[in-house]
C-alpha positions in Angstrom: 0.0 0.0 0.0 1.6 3.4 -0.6 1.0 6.1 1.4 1.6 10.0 2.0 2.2 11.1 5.4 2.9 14.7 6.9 6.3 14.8 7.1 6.5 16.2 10.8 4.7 12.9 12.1 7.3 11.5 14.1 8.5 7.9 13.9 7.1 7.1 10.2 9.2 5.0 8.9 9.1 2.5 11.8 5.3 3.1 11.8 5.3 1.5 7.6 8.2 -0.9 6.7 7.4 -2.7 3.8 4.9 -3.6 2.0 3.9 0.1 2.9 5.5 2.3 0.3 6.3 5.7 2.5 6.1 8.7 0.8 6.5 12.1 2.8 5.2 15.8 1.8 6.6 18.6 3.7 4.3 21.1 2.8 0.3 21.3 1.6 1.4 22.6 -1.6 3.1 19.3 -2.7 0.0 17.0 -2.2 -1.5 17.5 -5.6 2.0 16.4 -7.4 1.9 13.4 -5.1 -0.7 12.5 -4.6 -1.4 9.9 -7.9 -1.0 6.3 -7.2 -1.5 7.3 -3.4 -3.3 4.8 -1.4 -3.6 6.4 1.8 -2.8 10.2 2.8 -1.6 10.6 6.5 -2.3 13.9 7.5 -2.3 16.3 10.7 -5.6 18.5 12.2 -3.8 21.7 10.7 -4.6 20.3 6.8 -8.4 20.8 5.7 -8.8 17.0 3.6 -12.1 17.8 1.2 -12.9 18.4 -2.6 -10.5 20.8 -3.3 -7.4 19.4 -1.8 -7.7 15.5 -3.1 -8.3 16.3 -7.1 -7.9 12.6 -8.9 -7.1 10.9 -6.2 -7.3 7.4 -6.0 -7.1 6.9 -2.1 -9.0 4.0 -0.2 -7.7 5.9 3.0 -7.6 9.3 4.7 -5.7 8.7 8.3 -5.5 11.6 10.9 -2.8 11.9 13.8 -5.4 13.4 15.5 -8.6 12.8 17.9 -10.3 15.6 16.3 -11.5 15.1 12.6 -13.3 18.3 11.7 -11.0 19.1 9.3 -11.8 16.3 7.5 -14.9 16.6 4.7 -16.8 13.3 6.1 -19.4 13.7 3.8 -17.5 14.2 0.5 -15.1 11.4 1.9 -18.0 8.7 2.3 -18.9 9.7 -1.3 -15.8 8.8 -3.3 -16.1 5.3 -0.7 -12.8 7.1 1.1 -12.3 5.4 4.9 -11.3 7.4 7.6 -8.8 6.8 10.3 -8.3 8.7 13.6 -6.3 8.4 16.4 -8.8 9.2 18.9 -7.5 9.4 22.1 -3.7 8.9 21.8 -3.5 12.6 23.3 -5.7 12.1 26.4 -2.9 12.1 28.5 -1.3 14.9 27.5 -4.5 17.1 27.1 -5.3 16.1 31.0 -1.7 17.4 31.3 -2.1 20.4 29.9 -6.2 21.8 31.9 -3.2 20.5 35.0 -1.0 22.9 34.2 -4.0 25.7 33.6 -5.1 24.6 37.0 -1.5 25.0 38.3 -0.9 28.5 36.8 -4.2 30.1 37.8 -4.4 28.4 41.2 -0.9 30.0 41.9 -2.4 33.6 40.8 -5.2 32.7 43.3 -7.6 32.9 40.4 -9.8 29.9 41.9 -12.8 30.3 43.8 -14.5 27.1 44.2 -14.6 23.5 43.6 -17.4 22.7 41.7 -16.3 21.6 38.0 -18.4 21.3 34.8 -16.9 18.7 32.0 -18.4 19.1 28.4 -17.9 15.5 26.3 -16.8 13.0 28.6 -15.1 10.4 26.1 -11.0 9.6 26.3 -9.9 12.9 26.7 -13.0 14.3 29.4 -12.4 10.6 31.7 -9.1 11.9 32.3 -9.2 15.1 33.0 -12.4 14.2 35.4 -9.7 11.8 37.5 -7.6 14.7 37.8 -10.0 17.0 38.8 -11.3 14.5 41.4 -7.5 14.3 42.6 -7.7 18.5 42.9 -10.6 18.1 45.6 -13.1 19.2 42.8 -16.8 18.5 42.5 -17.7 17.5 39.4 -20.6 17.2 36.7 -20.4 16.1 33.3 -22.6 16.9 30.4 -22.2 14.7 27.3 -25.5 14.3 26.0 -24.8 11.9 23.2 -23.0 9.7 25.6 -25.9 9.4 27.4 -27.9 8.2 24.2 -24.7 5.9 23.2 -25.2 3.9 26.9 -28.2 5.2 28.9 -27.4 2.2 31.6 -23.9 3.5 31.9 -23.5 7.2 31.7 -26.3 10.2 32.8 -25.1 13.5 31.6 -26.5 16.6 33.4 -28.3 19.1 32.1 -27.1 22.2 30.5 -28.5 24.5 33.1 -26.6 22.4 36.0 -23.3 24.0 34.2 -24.2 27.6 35.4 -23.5 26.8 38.6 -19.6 26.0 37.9 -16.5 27.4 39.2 -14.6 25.6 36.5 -16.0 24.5 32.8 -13.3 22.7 31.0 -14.5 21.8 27.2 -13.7 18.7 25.4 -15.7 18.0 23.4 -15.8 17.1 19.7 -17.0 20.1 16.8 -20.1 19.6 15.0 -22.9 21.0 13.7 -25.6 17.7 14.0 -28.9 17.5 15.6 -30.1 16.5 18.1 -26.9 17.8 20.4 -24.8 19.8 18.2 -21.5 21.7 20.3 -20.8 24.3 17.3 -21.3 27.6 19.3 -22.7 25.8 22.3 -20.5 28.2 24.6 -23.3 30.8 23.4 -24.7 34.5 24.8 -27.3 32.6 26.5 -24.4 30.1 28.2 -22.1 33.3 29.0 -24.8 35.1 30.6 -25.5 32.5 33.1 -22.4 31.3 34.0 -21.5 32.2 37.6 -19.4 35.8 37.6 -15.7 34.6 38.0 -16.0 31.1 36.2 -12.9 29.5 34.4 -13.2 28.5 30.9 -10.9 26.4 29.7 -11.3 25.3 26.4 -9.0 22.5 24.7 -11.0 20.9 22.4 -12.2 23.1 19.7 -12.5 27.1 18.9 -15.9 26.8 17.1 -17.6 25.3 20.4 -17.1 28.9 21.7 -18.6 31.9 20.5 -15.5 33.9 20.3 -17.8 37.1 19.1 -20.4 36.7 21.8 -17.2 36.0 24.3 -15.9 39.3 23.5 -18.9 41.0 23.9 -19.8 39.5 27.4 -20.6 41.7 30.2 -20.1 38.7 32.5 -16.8 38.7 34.2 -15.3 35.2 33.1 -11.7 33.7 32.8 -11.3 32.2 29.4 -8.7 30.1 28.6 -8.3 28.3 25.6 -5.7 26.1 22.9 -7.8 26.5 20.6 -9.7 29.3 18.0 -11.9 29.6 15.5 -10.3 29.9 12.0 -6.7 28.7 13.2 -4.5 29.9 12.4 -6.2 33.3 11.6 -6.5 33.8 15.0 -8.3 36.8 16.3 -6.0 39.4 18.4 -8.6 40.3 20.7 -9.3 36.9 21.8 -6.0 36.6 22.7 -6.2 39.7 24.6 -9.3 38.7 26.2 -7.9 35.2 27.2 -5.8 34.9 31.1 -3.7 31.6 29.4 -3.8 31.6 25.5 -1.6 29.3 24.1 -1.0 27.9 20.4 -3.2 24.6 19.8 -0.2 22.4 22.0 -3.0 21.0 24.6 -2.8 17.5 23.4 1.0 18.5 21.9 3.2 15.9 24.2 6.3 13.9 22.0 4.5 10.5 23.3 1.0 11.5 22.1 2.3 12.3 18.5 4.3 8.8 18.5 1.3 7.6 20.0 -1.2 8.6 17.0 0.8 7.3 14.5 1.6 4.0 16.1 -2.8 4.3 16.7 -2.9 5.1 12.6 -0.2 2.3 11.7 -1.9 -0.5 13.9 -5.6 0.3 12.0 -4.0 -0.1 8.7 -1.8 -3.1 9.8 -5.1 -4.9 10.7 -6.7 -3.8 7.7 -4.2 -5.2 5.2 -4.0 -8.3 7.7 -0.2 -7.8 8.8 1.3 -7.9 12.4 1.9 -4.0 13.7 5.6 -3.3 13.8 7.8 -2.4 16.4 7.4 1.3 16.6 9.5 4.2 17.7 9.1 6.2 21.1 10.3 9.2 22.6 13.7 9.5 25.0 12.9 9.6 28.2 12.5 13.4 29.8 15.6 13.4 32.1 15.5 13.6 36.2 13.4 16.2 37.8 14.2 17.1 41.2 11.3 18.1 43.5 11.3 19.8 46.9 9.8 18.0 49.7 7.8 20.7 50.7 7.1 22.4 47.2 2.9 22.9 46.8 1.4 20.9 43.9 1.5 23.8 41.1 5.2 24.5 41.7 6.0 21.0 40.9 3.3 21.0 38.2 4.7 24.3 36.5 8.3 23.1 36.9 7.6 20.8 34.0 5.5 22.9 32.1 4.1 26.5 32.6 1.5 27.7 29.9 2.4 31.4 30.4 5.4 31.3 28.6 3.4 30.7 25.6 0.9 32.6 26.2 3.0 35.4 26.9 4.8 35.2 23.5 1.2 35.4 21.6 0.3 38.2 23.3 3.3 40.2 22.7 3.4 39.0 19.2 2.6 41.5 16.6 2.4 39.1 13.6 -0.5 36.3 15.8 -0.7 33.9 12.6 3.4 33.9 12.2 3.3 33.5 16.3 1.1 30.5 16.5 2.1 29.1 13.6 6.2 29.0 14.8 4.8 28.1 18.5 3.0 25.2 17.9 6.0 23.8 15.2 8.4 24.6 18.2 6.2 22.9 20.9 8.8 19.6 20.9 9.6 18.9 24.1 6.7 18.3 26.2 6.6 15.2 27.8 3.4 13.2 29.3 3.9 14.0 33.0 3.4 10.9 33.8 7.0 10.2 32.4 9.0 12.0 34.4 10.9 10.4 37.6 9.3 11.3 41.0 10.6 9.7 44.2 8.7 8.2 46.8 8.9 11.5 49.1 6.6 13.2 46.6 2.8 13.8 48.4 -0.1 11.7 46.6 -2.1 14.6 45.8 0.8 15.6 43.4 1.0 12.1 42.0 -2.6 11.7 41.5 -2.4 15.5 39.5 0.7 13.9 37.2 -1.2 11.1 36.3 1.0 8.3 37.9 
């Protein structure tokens, strides 16, 4: 099978020894010249996969190193008989990581006022960031609808009204636009207005879940931080202004969760052409961290990785599309925190909050 990956996926060519014929394009432009006698294209969420893009194609396969697959045209897809691919939940881990690290950050800035937390979409990613909330002494709720239609003797989701009584809302869902329960703009006026004065947003699934206009033009005084935007990455300036942690679409950005999607991407297509799954690459393991006895949880948490620094950057950047664009290509050395050496001394709240 021949297939054309992003060249920025990490460990590709252990991911497709032969019979996979591995053909890498380092740029959008050069699809089109490649793209004949193409199999399968391996892409990223930053390449928008429809019409336009795949012009005589003869693919049987569109795979994405990504959980997300908005950018993908489902519909025009299923009619040229395309399969997709996702690596749904390879970054679940690190995304948990990263709403940590917001936590950390704002609980050091004493921007917390309560411990009541709201989850929106409580698949791979929202199960893990509920266990770490849980571990951070919060209360919690989930809303996830659809879920809740999937497996009604598993899984109750709350009601939308029981979010306006949150101190946190952290968002991970997935974008879409279909009935009955769709989550484009579900982070409305209406939503806004109710929340409780003071409420964190933090959004790390998708821009288009939040109104970014109606956000802007909120009287309610809300914390809003967010990964993610509407028309990445033609970001607006003034939601970066708006936003307390901004930073460039990194949440689920770890060097094991992009080793992890491809070797999610390679196994699918293994099985499919009904060969064992090679032995795939990994990332070096992060070096020693030291940690104070006595240090609180958010120093140890934003030892390893502080979302300011990005955020900082954005907001001082001029140029926000050349920003985000060089910040998320230079986000490459994040590790899960889960693989970084703690000794036994280390308090089990802190543990819990790593993910070990």
């Amino acid at each position: 099978m021949n297939i054309l990956a992003d060249a920025s996926l990490p460990g590709l060519k252990q991911a497709f020894p032969k019979p996979f014929h591995l053909t890498e394009y380092h740029h959008p432009d050069e699809i089109a010249q490649l793209l004949p006698g193409q199999d399968i294209l391996l892409c990223r969420s930053t390449l928008k996969v429809n019409q336009s893009l795949l012009k005589n194609h003869c693919l049987q396969y569109v795979a994405t190193a990504s959980s997300g697959t908005d950018h993908l045209d489902h519909l025009w897809l299923g009619s040229q008989n395309i399969q997709v691919i996702d690596a749904k939940g390879s970054n679940a881990q690190a995304v948990a990581d990263y709403v940590v690290a917001c936590l950390a950050f704002l609980e050091q800035q004493h921007l917390i006022h309560g411990n009541k937390a709201g989850i929106i979409g409580l698949g791979k990613v929202g199960t893990k960031v509920a266990a770490r909330l849980q571990a951070a002494d919060f209360e919690i709720v989930t809303y996830d609808p659809l879920k809740a239609t999937r497996e009604p003797a598993a899984f109750q989701s709350c009601s939308l009204e029981e979010l306006y009584q949150v101190d946190l809302l952290c968002i991970h869902a997935e974008l879409h636009s279909n009935p009955p329960y769709p989550t484009t703009n579900l982070i409305n006026q209406n939503v806004l207005d109710r929340l409780k004065p003071g409420c964190i947003i933090i959004n790390a699934a998708r821009g288009g879940i939040v109104n970014e206009v109606e956000l802007l033009y909120s009287s309610k005084s809300l914390i809003y931080c967010t990964d993610v935007y509407l028309d990445e990455p033609d970001i607006n300036a003034r939601v970066i202004d708006k936003s307390t942690i901004c930073t460039p679409h990194i949440a689920g950005h770890s060097l094991e969760a992009k080793y992890a999607a491809v070797s999610v991407v390679s196994s699918a297509l293994h099985q499919i052409a009904r060969l064992a799954p090679p032995q795939f690459a990994a990332p070096l393991v992060p070096q020693f961290l030291s940690y104070e006895n006595d240090k609180l949880w958010y120093e140890t948490i934003l030892k390893i990785y502080n979302p300011l620094e990005e955020t900082l950057l954005l907001k001082q950047a001029t140029d926000k599309k050349a920003a985000f664009l060089s910040l998320r290509k230079n986000h490459q050395t994040r590790h899960d925190f889960s693989q970084y050496f703690v000794d036994s001394t280390l308090n089990y709240k802190t543990k819990l909050l790593l993910g070990l």
